[in-house]
HTML snippet that shows the backbone in 3Dmol.js (N, CA, C, O; Angstrom):
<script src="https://3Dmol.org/build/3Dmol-min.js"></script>
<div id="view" style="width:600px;height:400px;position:relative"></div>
<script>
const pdb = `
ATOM      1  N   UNK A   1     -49.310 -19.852  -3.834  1.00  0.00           N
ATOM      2  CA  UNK A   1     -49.751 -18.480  -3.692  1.00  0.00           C
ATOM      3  C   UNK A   1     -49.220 -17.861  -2.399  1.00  0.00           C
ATOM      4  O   UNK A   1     -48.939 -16.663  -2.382  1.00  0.00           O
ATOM      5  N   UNK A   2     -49.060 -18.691  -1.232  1.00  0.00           N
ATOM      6  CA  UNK A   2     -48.513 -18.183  -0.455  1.00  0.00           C
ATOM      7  C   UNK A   2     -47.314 -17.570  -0.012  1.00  0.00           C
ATOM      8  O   UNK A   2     -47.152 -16.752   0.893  1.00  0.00           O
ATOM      9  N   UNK A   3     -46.228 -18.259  -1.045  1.00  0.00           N
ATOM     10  CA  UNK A   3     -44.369 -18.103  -1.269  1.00  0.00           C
ATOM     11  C   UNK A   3     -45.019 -16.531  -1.972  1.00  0.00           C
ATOM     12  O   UNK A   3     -44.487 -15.550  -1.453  1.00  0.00           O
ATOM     13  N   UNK A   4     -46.000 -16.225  -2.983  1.00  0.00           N
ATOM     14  CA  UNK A   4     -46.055 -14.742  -4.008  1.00  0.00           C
ATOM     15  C   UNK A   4     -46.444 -13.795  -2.547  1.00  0.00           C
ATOM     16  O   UNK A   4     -46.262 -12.583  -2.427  1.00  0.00           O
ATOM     17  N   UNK A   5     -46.947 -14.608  -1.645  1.00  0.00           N
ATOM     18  CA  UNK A   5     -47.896 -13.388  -0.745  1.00  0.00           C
ATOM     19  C   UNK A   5     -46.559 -13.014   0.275  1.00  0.00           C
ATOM     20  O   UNK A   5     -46.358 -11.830   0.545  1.00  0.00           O
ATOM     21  N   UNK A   6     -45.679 -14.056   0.812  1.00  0.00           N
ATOM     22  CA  UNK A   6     -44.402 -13.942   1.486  1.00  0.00           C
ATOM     23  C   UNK A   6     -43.378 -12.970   0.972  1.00  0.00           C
ATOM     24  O   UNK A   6     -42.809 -11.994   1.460  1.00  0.00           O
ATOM     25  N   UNK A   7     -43.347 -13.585  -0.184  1.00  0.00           N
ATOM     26  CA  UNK A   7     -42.303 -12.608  -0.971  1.00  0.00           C
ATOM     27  C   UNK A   7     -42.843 -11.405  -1.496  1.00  0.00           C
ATOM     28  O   UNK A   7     -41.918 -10.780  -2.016  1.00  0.00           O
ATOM     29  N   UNK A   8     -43.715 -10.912  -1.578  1.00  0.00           N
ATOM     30  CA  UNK A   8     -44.063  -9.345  -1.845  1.00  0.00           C
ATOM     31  C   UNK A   8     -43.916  -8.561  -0.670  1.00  0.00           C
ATOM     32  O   UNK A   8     -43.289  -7.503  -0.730  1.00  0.00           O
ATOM     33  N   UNK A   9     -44.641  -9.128   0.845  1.00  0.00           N
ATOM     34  CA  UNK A   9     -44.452  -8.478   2.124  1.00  0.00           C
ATOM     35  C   UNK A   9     -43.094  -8.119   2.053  1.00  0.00           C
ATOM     36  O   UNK A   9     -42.545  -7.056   1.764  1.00  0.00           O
ATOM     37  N   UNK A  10     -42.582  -9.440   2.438  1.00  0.00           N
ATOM     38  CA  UNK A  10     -40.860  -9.349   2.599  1.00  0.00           C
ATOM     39  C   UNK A  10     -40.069  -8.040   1.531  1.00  0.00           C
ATOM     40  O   UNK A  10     -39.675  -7.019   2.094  1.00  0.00           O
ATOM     41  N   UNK A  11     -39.896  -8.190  -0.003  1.00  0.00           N
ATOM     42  CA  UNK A  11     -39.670  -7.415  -0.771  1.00  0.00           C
ATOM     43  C   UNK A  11     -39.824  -5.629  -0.156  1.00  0.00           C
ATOM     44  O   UNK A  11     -38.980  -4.744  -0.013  1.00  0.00           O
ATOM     45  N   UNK A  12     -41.408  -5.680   0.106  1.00  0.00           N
ATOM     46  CA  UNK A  12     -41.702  -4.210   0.276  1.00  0.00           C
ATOM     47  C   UNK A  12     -41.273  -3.623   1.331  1.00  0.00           C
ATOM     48  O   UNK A  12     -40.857  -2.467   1.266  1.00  0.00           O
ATOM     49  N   UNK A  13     -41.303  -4.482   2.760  1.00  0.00           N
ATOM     50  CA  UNK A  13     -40.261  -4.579   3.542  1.00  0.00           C
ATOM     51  C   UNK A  13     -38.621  -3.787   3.240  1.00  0.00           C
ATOM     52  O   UNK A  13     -38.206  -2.694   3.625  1.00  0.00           O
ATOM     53  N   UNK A  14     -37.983  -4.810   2.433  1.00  0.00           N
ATOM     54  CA  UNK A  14     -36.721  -4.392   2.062  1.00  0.00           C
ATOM     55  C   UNK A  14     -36.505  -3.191   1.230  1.00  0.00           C
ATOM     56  O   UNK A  14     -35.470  -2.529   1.152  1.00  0.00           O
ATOM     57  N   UNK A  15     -37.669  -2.996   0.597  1.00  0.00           N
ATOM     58  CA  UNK A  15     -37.533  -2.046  -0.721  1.00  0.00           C
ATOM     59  C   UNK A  15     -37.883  -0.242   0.541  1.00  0.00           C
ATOM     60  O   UNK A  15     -37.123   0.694   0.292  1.00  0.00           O
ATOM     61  N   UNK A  16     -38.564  -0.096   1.269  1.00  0.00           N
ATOM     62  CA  UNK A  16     -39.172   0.249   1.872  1.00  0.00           C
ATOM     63  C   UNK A  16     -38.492   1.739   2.240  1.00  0.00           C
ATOM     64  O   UNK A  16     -39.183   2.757   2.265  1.00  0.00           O
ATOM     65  N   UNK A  17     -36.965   1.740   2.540  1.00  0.00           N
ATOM     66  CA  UNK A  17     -36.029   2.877   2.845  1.00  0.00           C
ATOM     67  C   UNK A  17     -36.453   3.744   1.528  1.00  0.00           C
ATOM     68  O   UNK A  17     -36.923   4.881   1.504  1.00  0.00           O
ATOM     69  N   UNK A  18     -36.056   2.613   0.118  1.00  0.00           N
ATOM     70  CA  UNK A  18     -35.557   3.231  -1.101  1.00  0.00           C
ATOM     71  C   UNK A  18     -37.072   3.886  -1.420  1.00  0.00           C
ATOM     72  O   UNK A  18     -37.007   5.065  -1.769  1.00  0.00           O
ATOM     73  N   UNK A  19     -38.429   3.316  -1.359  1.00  0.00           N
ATOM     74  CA  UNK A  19     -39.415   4.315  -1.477  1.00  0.00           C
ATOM     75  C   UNK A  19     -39.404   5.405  -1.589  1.00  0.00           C
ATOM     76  O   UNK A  19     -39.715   6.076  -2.572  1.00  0.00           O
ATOM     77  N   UNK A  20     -38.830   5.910  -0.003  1.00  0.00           N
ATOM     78  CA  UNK A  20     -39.035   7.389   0.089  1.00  0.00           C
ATOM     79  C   UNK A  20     -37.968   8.528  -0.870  1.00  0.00           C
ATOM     80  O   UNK A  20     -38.077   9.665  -1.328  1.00  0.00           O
ATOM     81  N   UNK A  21     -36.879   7.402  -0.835  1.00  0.00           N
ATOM     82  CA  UNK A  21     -36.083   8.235  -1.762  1.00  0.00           C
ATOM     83  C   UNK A  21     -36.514   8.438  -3.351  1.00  0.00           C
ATOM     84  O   UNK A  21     -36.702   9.536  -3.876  1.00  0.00           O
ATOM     85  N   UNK A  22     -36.639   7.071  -4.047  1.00  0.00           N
ATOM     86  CA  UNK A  22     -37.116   7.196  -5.051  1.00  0.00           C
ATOM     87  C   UNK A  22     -38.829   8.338  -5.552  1.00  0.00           C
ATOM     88  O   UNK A  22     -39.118   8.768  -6.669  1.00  0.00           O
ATOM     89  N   UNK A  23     -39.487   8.478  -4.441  1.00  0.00           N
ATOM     90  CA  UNK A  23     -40.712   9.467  -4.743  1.00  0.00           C
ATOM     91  C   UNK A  23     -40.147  10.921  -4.401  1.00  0.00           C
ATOM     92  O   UNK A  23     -40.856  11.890  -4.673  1.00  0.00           O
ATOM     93  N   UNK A  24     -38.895  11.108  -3.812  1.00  0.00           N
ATOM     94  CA  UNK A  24     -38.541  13.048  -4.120  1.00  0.00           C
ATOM     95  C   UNK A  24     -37.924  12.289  -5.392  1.00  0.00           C
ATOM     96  O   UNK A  24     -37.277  13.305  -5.645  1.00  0.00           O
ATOM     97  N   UNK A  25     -37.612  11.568  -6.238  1.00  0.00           N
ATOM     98  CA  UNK A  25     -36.782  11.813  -7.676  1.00  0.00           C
ATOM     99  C   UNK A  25     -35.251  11.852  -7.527  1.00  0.00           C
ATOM    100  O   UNK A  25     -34.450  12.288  -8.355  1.00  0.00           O
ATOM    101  N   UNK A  26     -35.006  11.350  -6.394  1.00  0.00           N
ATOM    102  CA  UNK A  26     -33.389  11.226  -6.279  1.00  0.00           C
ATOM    103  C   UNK A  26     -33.121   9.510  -5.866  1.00  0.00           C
ATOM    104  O   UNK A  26     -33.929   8.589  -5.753  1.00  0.00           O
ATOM    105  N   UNK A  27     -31.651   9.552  -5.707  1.00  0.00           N
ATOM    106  CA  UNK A  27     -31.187   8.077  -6.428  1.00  0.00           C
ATOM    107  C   UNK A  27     -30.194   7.871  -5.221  1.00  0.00           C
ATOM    108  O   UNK A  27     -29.581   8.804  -4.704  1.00  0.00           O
ATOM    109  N   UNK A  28     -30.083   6.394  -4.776  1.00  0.00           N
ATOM    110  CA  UNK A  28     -29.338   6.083  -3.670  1.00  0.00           C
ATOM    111  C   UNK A  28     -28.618   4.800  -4.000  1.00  0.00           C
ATOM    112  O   UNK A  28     -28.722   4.290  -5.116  1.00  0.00           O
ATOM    113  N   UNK A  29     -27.742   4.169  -2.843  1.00  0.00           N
ATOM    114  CA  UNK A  29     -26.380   3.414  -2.940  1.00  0.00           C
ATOM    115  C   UNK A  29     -26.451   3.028  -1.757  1.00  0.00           C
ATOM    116  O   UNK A  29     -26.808   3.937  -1.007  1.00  0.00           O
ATOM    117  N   UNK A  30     -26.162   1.531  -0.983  1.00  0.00           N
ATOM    118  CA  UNK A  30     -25.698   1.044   0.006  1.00  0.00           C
ATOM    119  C   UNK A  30     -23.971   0.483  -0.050  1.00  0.00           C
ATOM    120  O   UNK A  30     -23.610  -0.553  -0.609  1.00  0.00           O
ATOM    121  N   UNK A  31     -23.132   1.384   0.623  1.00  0.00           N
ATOM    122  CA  UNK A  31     -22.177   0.644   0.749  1.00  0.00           C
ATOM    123  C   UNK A  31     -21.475  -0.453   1.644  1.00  0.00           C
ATOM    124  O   UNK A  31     -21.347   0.047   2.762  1.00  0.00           O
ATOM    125  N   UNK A  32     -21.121  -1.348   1.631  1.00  0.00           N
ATOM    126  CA  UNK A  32     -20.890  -1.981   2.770  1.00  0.00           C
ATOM    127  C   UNK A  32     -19.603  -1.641   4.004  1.00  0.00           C
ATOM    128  O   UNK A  32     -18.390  -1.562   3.808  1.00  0.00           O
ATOM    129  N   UNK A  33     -20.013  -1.555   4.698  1.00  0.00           N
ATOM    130  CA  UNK A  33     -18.604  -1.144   5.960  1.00  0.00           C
ATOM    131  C   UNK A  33     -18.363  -1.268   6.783  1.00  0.00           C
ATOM    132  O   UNK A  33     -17.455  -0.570   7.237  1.00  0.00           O
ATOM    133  N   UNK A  34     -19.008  -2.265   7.599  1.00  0.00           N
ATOM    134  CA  UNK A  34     -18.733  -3.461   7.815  1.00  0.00           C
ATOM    135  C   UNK A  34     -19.507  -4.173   8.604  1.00  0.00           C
ATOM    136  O   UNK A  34     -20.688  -4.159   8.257  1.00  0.00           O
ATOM    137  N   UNK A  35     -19.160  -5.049   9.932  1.00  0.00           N
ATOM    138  CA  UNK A  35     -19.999  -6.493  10.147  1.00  0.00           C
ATOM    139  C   UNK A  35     -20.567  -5.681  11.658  1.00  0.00           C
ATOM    140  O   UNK A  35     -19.837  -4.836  12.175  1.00  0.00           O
ATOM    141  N   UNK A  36     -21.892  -6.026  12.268  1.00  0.00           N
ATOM    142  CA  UNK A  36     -22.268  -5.438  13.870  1.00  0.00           C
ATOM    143  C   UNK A  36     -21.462  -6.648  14.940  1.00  0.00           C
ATOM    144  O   UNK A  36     -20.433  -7.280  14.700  1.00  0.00           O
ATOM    145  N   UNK A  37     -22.219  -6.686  16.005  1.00  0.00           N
ATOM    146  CA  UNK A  37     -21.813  -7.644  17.215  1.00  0.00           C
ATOM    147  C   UNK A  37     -22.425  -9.154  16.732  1.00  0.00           C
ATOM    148  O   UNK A  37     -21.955 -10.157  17.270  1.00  0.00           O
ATOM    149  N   UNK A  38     -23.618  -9.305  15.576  1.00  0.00           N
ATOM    150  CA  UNK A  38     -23.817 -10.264  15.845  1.00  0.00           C
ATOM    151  C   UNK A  38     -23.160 -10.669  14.165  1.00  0.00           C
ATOM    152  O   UNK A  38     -23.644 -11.686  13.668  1.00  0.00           O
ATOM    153  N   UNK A  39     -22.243 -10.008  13.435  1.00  0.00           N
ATOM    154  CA  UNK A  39     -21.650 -10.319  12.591  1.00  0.00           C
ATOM    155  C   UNK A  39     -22.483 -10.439  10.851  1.00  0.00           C
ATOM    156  O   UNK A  39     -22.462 -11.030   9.772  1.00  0.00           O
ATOM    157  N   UNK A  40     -23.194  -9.304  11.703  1.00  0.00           N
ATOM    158  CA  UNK A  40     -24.203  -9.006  10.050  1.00  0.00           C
ATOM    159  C   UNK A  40     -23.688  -8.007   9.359  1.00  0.00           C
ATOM    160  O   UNK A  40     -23.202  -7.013   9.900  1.00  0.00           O
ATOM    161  N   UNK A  41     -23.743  -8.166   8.247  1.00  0.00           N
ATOM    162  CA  UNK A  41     -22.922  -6.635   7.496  1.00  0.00           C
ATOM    163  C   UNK A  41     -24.185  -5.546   7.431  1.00  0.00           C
ATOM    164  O   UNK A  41     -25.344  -5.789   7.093  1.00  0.00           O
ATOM    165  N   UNK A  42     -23.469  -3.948   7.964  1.00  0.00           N
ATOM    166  CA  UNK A  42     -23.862  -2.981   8.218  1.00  0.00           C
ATOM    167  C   UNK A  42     -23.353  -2.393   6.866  1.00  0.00           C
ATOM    168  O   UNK A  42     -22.327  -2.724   6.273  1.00  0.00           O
ATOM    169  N   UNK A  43     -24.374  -1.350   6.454  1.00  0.00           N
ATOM    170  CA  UNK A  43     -24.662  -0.553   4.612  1.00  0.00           C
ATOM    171  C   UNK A  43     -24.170   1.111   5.486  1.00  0.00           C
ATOM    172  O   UNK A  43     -24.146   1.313   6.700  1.00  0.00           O
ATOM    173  N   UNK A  44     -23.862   1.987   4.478  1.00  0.00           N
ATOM    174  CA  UNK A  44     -23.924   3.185   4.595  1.00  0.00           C
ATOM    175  C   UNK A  44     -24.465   3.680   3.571  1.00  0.00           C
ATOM    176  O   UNK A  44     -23.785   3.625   2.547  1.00  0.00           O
ATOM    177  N   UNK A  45     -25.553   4.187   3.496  1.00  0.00           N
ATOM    178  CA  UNK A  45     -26.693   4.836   2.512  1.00  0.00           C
ATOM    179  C   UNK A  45     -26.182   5.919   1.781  1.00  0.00           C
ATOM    180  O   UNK A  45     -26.144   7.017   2.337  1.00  0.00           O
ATOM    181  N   UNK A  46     -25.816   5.807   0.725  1.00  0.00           N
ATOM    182  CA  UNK A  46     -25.828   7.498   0.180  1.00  0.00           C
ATOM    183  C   UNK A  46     -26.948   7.689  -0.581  1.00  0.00           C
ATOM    184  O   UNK A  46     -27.409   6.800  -1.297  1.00  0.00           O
ATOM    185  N   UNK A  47     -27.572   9.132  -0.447  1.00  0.00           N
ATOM    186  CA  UNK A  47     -28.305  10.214  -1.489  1.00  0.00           C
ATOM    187  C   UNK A  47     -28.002  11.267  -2.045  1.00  0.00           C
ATOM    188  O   UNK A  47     -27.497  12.297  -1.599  1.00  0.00           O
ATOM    189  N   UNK A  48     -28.504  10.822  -3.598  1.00  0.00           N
ATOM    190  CA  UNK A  48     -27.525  12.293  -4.377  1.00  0.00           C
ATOM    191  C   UNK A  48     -28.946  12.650  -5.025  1.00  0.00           C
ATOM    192  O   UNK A  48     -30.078  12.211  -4.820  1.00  0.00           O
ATOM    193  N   UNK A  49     -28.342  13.792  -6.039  1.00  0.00           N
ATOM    194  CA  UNK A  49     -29.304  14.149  -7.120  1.00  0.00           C
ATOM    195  C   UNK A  49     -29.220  13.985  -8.292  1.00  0.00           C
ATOM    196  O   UNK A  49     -29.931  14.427  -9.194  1.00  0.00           O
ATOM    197  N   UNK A  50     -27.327  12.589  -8.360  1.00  0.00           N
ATOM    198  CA  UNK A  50     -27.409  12.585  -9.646  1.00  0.00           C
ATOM    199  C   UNK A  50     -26.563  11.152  -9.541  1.00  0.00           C
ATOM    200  O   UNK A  50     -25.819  11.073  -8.564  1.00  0.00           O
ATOM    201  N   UNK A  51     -26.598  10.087 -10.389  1.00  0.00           N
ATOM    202  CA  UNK A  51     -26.448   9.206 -10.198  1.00  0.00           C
ATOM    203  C   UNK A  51     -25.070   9.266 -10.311  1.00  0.00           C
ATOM    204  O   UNK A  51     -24.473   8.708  -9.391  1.00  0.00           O
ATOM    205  N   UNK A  52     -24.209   9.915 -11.399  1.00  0.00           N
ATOM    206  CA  UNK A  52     -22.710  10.281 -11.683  1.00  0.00           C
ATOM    207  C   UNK A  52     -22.070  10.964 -10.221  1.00  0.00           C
ATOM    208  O   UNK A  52     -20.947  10.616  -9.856  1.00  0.00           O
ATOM    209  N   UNK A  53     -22.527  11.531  -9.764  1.00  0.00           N
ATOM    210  CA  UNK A  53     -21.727  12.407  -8.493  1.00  0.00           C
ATOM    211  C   UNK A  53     -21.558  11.613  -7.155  1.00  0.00           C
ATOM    212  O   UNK A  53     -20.784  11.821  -6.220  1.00  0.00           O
ATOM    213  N   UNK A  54     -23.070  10.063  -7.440  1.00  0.00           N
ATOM    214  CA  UNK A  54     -23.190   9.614  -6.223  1.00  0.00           C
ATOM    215  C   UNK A  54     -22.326   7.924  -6.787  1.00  0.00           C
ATOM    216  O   UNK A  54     -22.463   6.890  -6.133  1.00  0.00           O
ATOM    217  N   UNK A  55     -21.716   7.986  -7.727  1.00  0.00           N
ATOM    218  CA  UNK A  55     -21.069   6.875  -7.618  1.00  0.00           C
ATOM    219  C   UNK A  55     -19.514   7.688  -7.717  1.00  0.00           C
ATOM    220  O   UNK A  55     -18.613   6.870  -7.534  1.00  0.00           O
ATOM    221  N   UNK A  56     -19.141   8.708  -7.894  1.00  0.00           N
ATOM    222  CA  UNK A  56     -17.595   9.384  -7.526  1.00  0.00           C
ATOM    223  C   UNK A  56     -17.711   9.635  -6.114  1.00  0.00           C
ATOM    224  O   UNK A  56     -16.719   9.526  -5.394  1.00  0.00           O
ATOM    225  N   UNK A  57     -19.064  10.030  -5.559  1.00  0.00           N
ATOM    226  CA  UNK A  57     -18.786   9.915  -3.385  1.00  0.00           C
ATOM    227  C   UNK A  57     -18.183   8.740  -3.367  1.00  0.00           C
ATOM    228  O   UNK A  57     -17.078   8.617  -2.839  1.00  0.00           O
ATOM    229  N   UNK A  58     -18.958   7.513  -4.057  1.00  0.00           N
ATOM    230  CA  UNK A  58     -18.685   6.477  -3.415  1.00  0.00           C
ATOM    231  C   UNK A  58     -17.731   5.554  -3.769  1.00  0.00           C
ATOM    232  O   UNK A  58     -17.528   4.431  -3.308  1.00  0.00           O
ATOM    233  N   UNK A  59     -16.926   6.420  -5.022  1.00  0.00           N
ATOM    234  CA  UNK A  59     -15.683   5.689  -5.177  1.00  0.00           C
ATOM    235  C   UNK A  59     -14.237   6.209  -4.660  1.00  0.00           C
ATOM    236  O   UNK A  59     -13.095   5.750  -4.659  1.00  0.00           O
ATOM    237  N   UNK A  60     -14.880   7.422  -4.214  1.00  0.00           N
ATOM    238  CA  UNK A  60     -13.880   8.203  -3.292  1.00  0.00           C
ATOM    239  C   UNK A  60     -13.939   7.388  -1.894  1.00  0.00           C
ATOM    240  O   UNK A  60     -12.848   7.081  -1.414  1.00  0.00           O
ATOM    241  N   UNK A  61     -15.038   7.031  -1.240  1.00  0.00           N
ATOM    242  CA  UNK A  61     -15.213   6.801   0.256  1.00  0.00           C
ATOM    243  C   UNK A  61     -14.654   4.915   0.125  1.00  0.00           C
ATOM    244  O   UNK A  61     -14.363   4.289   1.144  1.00  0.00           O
ATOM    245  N   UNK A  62     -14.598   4.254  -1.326  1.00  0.00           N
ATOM    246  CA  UNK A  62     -14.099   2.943  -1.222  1.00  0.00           C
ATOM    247  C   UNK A  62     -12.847   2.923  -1.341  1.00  0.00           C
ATOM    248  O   UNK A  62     -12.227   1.973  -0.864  1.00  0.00           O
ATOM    249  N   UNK A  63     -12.076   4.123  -2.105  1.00  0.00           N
ATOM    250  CA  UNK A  63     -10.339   4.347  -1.874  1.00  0.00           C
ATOM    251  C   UNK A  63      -9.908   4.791  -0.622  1.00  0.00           C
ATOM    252  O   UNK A  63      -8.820   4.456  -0.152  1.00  0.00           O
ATOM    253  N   UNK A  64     -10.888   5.704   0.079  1.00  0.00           N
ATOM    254  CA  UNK A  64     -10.250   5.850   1.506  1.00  0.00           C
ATOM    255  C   UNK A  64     -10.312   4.367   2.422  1.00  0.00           C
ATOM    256  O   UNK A  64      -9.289   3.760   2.735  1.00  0.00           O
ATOM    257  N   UNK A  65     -11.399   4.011   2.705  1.00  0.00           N
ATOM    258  CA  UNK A  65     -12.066   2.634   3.346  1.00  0.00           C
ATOM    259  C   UNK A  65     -11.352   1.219   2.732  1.00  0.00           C
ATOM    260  O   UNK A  65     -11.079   0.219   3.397  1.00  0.00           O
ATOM    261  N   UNK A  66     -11.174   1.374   1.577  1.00  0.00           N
ATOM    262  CA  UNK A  66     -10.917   0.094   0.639  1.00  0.00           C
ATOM    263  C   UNK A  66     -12.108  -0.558   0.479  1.00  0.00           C
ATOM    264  O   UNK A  66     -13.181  -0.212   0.973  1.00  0.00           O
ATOM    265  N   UNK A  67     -11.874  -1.644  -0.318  1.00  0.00           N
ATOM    266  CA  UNK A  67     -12.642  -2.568  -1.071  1.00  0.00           C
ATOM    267  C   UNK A  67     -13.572  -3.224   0.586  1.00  0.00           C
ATOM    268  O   UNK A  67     -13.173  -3.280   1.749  1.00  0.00           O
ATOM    269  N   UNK A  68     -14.982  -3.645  -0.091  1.00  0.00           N
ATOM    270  CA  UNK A  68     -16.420  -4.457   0.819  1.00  0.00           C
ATOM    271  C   UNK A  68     -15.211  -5.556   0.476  1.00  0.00           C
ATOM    272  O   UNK A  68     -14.389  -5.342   1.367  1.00  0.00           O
ATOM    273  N   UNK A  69     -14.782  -6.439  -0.222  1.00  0.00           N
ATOM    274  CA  UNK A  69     -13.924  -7.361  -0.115  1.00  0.00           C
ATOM    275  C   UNK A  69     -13.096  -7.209   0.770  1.00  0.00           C
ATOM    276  O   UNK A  69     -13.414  -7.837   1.779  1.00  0.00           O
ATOM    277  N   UNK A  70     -11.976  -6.543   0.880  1.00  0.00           N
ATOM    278  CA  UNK A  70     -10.866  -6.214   1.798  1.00  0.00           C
ATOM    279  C   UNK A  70     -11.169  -6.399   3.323  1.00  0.00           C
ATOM    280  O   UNK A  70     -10.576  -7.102   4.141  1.00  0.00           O
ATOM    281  N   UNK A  71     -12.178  -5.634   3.474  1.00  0.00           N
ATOM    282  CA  UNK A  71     -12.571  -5.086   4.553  1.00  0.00           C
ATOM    283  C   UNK A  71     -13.349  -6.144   5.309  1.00  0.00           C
ATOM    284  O   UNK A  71     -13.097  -6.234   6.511  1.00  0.00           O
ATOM    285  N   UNK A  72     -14.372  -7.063   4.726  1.00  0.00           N
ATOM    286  CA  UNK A  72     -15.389  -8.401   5.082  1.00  0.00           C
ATOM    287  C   UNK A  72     -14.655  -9.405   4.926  1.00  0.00           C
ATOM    288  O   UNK A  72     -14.380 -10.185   5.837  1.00  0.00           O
ATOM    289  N   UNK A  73     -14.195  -9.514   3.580  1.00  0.00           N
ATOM    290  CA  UNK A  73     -14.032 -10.911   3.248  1.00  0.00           C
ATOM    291  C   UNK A  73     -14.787 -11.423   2.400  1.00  0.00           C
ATOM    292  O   UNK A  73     -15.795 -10.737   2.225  1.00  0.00           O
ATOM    293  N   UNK A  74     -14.751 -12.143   1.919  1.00  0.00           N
ATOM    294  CA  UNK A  74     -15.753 -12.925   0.802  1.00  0.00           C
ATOM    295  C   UNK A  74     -16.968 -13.673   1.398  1.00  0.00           C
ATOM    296  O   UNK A  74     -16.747 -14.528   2.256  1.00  0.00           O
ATOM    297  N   UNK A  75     -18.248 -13.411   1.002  1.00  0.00           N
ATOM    298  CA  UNK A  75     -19.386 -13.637   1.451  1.00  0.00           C
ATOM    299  C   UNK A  75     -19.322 -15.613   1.588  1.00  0.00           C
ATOM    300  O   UNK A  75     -18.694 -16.218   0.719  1.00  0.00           O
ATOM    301  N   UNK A  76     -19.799 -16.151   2.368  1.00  0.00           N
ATOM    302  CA  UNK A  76     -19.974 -17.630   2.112  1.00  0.00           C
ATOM    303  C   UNK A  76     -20.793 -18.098   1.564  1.00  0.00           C
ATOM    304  O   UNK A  76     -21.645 -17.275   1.229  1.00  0.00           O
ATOM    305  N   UNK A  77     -21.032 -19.290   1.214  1.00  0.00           N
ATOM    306  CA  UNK A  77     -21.605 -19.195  -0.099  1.00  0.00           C
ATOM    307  C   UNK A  77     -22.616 -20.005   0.926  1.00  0.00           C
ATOM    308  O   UNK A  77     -22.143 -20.601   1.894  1.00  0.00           O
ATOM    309  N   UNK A  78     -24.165 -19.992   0.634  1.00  0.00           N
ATOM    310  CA  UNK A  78     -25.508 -20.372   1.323  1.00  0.00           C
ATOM    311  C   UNK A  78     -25.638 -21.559   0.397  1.00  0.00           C
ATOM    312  O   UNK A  78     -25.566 -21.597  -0.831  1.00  0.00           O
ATOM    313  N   UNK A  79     -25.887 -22.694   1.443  1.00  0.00           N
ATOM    314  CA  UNK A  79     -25.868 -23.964   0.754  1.00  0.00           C
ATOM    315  C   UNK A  79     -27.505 -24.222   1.157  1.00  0.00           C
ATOM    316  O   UNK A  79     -28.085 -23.955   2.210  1.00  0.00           O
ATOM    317  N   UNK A  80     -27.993 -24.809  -0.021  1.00  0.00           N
ATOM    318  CA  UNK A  80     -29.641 -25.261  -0.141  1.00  0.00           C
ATOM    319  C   UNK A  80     -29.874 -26.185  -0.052  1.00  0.00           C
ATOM    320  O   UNK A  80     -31.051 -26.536  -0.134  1.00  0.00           O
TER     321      UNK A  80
END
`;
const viewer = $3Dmol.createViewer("view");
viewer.addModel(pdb, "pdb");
viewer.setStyle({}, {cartoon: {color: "spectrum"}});
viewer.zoomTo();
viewer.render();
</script>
């Protein structure tokens, strides 16, 4: 019960930006672009009013920028 009580905090936590967007009725996107000082990957948020217009921003802003691949590299894979 305690991993359900961890993981809901945590979750609502993460979910927490998209809240506010999702209660005005509009729809958002994290793109990746790239890593900070301590080598964590940094998102750039978009908000639209329509889910079609906000994935042509953001396929416009990945042809200027290029590919989260290109640009990072391939994520490593987390060993358990």
């Amino acid at each position: 019960m305690a991993e359900w009580e961890t993981y809901r905090r945590d979750n609502g936590l993460a979910l927490s930006n998209a809240n506010v967007i999702n209660a005005l009725g509009l729809c958002a996107m994290s793109l990746p672009i790239g890593l900070d000082d301590a080598k964590m990957p940094v998102g750039l948020q978009l908000v639209g009013t329509s889910e079609e217009t906000l994935l042509s921003v953001a396929g416009a802003l990945e042809e200027k920028l290029g590919t989260s691949q290109a640009r990072l590299g391939i994520a490593p894979m987390v060993q358990g």
